[in-house]
N, C-alpha and C positions, 0 to 999 in steps of 0.2 A: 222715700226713695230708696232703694233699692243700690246697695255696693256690693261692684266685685272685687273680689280678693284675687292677687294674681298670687300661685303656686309658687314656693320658691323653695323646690328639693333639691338635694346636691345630685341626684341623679342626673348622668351625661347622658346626650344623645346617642343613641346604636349607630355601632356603622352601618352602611347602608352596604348588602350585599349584592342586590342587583346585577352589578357592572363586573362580577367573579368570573363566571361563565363564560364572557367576551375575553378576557385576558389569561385564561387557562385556554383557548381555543387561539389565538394569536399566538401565545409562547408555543403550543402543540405544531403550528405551523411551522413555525420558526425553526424550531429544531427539523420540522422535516423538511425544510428548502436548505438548511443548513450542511447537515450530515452529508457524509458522503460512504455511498455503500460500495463494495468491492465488486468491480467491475466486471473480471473477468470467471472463469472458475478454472482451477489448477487439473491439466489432464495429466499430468504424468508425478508419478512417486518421486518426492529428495526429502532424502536425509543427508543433510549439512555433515559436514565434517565437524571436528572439535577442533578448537585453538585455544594457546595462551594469552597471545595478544591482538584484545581487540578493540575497534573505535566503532564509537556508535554514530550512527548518519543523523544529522540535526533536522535538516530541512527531508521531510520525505517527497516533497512535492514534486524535487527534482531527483528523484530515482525513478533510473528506470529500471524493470526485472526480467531477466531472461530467465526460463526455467528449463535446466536440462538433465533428462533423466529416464527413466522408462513408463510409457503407458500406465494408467492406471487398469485395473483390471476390466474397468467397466469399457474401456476402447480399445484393448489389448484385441480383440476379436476382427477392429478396421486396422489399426494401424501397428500391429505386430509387438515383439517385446524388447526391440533394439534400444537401446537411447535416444529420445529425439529431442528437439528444441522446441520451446513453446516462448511462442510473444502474443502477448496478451490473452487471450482466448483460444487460440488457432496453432496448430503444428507447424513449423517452417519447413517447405521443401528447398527452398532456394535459399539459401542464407545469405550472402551477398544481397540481395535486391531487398529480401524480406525485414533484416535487421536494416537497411537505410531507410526503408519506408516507416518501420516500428520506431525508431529515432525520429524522423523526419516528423512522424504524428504526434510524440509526443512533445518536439520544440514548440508547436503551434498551441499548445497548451500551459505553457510557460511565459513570462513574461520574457521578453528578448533582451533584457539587459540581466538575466541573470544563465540567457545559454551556453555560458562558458562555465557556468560552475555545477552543470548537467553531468551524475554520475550514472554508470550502468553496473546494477550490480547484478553478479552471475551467480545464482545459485543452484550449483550443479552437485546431483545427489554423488554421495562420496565414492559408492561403487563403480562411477563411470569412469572411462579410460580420459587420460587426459588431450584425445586427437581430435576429439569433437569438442572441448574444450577451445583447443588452439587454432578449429574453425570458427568460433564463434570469436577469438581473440582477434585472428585477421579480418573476420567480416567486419567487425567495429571498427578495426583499423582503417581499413576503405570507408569507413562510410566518417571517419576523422573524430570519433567518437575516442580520445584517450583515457578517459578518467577511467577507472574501472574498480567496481570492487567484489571478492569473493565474500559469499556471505559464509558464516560459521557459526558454532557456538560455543559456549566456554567450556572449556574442560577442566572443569575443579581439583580433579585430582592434580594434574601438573599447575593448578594453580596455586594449591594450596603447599606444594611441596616447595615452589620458589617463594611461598613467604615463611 
């Protein structure tokens, strides 16, 4: 009669790659339901001012962005080379109506236990006057929008001279 000998190598079994391909294709999803891409696209030129002092925003979720400044060149041709405001995507003609509705849109996107601590920040390029400024300051006022903030960037030189 006839014995078998059972193998007994220290060789371990392989992983089994198989099941690679399903979960590099689920994480691929993931990130892309995930992410979030920029919504709008910028029509008009700002260059920020410089500051000393500044705070950085924690939460972005609840900013909001007004941008004002002049046309880019690529729409200077429809809408000229004045200063205008831009909320979200679109130019404002109306400021009053247009900033309560640009607020109003974006509460509905926020949780509502956190729309009191909803900022709007202005970043209006440095060259512009400040009358279009302080139309965009009252139209947020009517629309009970207080928090506000100018965006900026650091200017190292007078930073470095107050250390």
């Amino acid at each position: 009669m006839a014995h078998f000998k059972k193998k007994r190598g220290n060789a371990t079994p392989e992983v089994s790659t198989a099941s690679l391909p399903d979960i590099i294709f689920m994480l691929l999803f993931f990130f892309m339901v995930v992410t979030v891409m920029r919504e709008g696209e910028r029509k008009v030129q700002v260059v920020v001012p410089q500051a000393t002092q500044l705070e950085k925003l924690e939460k972005k979720s609840l900013v909001n962005t007004i941008y004002i400044g002049r046309p880019t060149k690529k729409y200077q041709s429809i809408y000229g080379t004045q200063p205008r405001v831009q909320l979200d995507d679109k130019f404002s003609n109306h400021l009053d109506g247009d900033i309560a509705l640009f607020l109003e849109q974006h509460k509905l996107k926020v949780n509502e236990q956190l729309w009191g601590q909803i900022i709007t920040s202005i970043r209006a390029d440095r060259d512009v006057t400040m009358g279009i400024v302080q139309d965009v300051k009252t139209a947020l006022r009517k629309a009970n929008q207080l928090k506000i903030n100018y965006s900026a960037t650091p200017d190292a030189e007078k930073m470095n001279a107050m250390n």
